[in-house]
N, C-alpha and C positions, 0 to 999 in steps of 0.2 A: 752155962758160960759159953759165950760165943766168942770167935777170934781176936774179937776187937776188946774182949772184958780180959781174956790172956795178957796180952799187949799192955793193957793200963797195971795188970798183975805183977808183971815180969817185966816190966820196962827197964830197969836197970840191968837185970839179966842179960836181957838181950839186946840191950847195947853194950854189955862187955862183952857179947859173946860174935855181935856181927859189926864192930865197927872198923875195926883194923883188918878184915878180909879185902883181899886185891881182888878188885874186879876187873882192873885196869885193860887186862889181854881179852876179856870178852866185852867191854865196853868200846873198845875200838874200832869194833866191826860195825856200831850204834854209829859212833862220834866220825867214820870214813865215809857215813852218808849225811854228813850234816858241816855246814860253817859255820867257824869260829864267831861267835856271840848272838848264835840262833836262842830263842825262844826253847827252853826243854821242862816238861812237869815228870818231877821226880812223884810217880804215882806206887804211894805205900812207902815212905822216904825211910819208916822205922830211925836207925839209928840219926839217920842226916848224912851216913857215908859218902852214897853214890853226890848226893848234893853236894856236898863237902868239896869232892872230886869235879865235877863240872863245873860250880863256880871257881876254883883255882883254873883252871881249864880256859877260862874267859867265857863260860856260854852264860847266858841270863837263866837260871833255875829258878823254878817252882819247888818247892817241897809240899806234898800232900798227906797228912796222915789221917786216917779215923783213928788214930790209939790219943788221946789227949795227953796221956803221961810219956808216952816214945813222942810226940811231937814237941813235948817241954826240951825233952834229953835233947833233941836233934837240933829245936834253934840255938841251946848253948854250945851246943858243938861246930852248928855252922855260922852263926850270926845271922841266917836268913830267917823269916815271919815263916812259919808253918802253916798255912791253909786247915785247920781241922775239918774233915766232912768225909763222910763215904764214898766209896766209888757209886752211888747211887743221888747221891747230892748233886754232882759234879753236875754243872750245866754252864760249859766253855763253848763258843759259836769260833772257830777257826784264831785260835790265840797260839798255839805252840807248832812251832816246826818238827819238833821232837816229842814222843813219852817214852820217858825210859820208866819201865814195871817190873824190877825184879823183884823175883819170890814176893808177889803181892796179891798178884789177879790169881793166885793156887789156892785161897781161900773162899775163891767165890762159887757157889756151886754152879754147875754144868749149867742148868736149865737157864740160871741168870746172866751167864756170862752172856752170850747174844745181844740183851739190852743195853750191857756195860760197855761191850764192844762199839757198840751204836753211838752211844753218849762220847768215849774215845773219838769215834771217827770226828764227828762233830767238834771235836776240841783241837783236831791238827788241822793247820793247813792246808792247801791242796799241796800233794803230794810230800804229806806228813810223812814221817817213819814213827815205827812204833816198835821199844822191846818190849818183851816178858819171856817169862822164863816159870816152868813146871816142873816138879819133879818128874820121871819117867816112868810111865806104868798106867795099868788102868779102875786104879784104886778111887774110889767117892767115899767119903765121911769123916769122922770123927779119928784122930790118932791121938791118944792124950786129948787135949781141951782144947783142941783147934781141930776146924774144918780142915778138909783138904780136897784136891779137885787132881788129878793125875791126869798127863796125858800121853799118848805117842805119838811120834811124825802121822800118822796116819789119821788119830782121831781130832790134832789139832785144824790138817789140812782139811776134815770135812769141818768142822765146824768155823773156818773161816772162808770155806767156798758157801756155805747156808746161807752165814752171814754178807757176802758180797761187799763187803766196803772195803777190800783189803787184796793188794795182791802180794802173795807171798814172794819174799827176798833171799831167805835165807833159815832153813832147820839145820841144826846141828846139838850133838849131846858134848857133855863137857861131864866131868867128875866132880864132883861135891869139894870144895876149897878150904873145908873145916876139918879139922883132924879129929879122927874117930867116925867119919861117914862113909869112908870108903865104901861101903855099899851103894853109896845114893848117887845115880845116876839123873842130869837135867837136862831138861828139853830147851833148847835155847829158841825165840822167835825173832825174825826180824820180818817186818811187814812194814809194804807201801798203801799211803793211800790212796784210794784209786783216781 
């Protein structure tokens, strides 16, 4: 089973488990580089939250999912068309001012994220912004029946200086928002395009 066969599994799950989480205080920091009815792809939309939240907002959202069953849950929750395709599908030529990527691109493994990065760059504007977000640590593989990809300040910044299409905005860690994680410490990214 891979990430995406989890996701069509547990779709209900975990839409009652991530849909009412405030991202509001770390989306801000996203939404204080960007105007009011920019272009944003909610990439890994899962429940539809973060969507949810940026069309009330006034911005023109994307939702993307590879999960077919979280992307049914997410347009009844937002009323938006869910884009179904993998971050490996995706082939956008300068359409979004924004990608907001939380807890999405933490599925992808190390070696692939490079070319996923590239396709991103490819899909913002010039001087697109881009989040994501990873758990903290330098963990690769399998937890339960999901991939997972961990990183820290340090190994995120080499692999977005390798990469070169990105100049970094902003690292910061924040504490897990679900109760009972209190261990789980996240990597937050903000990055410009170059």
């Amino acid at each position: 089973m891979d990430s995406i066969d989890y996701y069509n599994k547990y779709a209900a799950k975990e839409f009652e488990e991530t849909v009412n989480q405030d991202m509001s205080e770390i989306m801000k920091e996203f939404l204080d580089l960007l105007e009011e009815g920019d272009t944003i792809l909610d990439l890994g939309c899962g429940s539809g939250r973060d969507s949810f939240y940026l069309y009330e907002m006034g911005y023109d959202v994307t939702p993307l999912d590879a999960s077919k069953e979280m992307g049914k849950l997410a347009e009844i929750h937002t009323g938006l068309k869910v884009l179904q395709m993998t971050f490996e599908q995706m082939d956008f030529n300068k359409v979004f001012d924004g990608i907001w990527a939380c807890a999405s691109l933490l599925h992808t493994p190390k070696k692939e994220l490079p070319d996923i990065l590239t396709k991103i760059a490819r899909a913002l504007n010039k001087k697109g912004i881009l989040y994501m977000s990873f758990k903290v640590g330098d963990f690769e593989g399998f937890r339960g029946e999901r991939y997972f990809c961990d990183f820290t300040t340090d190994s995120i910044t080499d692999l977005l200086r390798e990469n070169g299409r990105f100049d970094i905005f902003k690292l910061w860690e924040t504490d897990d928002i679900r109760s009972g994680h209190s261990d789980v410490k996240w990597l937050n990214v903000i990055v410009k395009k170059h």
